[in-house]
C-alpha positions as CSV (number, residue, x, y, z in Angstrom):
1,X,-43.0,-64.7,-80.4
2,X,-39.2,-64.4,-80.5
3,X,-37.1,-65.0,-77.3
4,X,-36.0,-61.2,-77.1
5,X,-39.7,-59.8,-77.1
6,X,-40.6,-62.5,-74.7
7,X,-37.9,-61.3,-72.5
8,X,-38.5,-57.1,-73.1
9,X,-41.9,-58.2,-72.0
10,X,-41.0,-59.6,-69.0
11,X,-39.2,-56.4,-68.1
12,X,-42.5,-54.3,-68.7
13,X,-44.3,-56.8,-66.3
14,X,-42.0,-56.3,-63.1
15,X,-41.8,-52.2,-64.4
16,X,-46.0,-52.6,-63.7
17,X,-45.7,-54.5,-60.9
18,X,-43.3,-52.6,-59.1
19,X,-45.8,-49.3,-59.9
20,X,-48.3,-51.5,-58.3
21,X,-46.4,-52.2,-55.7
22,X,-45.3,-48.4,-54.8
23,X,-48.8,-46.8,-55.3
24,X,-50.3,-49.7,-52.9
25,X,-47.9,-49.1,-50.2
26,X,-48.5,-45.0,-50.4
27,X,-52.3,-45.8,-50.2
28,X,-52.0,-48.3,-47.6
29,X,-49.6,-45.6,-45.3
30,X,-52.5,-42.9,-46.4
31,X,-54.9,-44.6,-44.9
32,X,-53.2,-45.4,-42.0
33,X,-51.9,-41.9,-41.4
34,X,-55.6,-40.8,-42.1
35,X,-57.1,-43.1,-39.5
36,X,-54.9,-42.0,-36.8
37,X,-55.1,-38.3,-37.4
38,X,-58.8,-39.1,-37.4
39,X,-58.4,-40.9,-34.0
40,X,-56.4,-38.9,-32.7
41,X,-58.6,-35.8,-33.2
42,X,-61.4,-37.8,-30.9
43,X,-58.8,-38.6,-28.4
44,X,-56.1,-36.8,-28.3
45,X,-55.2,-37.6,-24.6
46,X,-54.4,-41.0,-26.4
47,X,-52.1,-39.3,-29.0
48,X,-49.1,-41.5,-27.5
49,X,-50.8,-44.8,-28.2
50,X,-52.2,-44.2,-31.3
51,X,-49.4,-42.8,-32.8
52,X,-47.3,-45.9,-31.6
53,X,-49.8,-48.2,-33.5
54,X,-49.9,-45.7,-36.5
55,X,-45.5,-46.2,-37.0
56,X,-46.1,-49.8,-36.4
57,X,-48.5,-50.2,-39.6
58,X,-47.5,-48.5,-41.7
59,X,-43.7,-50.3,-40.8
60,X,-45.1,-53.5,-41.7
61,X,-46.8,-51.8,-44.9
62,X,-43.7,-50.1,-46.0
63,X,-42.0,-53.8,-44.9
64,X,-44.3,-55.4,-47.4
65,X,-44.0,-53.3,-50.2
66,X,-39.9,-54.0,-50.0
67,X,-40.4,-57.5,-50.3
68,X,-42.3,-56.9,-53.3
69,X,-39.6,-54.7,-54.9
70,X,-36.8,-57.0,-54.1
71,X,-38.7,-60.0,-55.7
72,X,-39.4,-57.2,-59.0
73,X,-36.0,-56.8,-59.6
74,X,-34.9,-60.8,-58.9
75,X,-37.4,-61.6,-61.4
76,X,-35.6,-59.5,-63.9
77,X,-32.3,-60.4,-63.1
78,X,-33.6,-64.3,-64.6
């Protein structure tokens, strides 16, 4: 294999793992967001609480998933 098709395959492997990256943190906030509706539909007195734990998750999920994009697009600046 030649140095530039080593290198255009590089960028096609941080284009999939950034897709990865995007589509795991939508499913990871869906579920959340899912879970507290669903919790909140049981409870709703407790609508407050639940909706503080709900912003908290899916923070740290979003949080996650913007590592992952920064260390996509270092890898392809080497």
């Amino acid at each position: 294999m030649q140095s530039w098709e080593i290198a255009h395959l590089g960028r096609l492997f941080v284009g999939i793992g950034f897709g990865l990256c995007s589509v795991g943190a939508g499913i990871g906030v869906g579920l959340i967001v899912a879970a507290a509706l669903n919790g909140i539909a049981r409870q709703p007195e407790q609508s407050g609480k639940i909706q503080t734990v709900m912003f908290v998750g899916a923070a740290l999920v979003e949080g996650v998933a913007l590592l992952c994009a920064v260390f996509c697009f270092l890898a392809l600046q080497s």
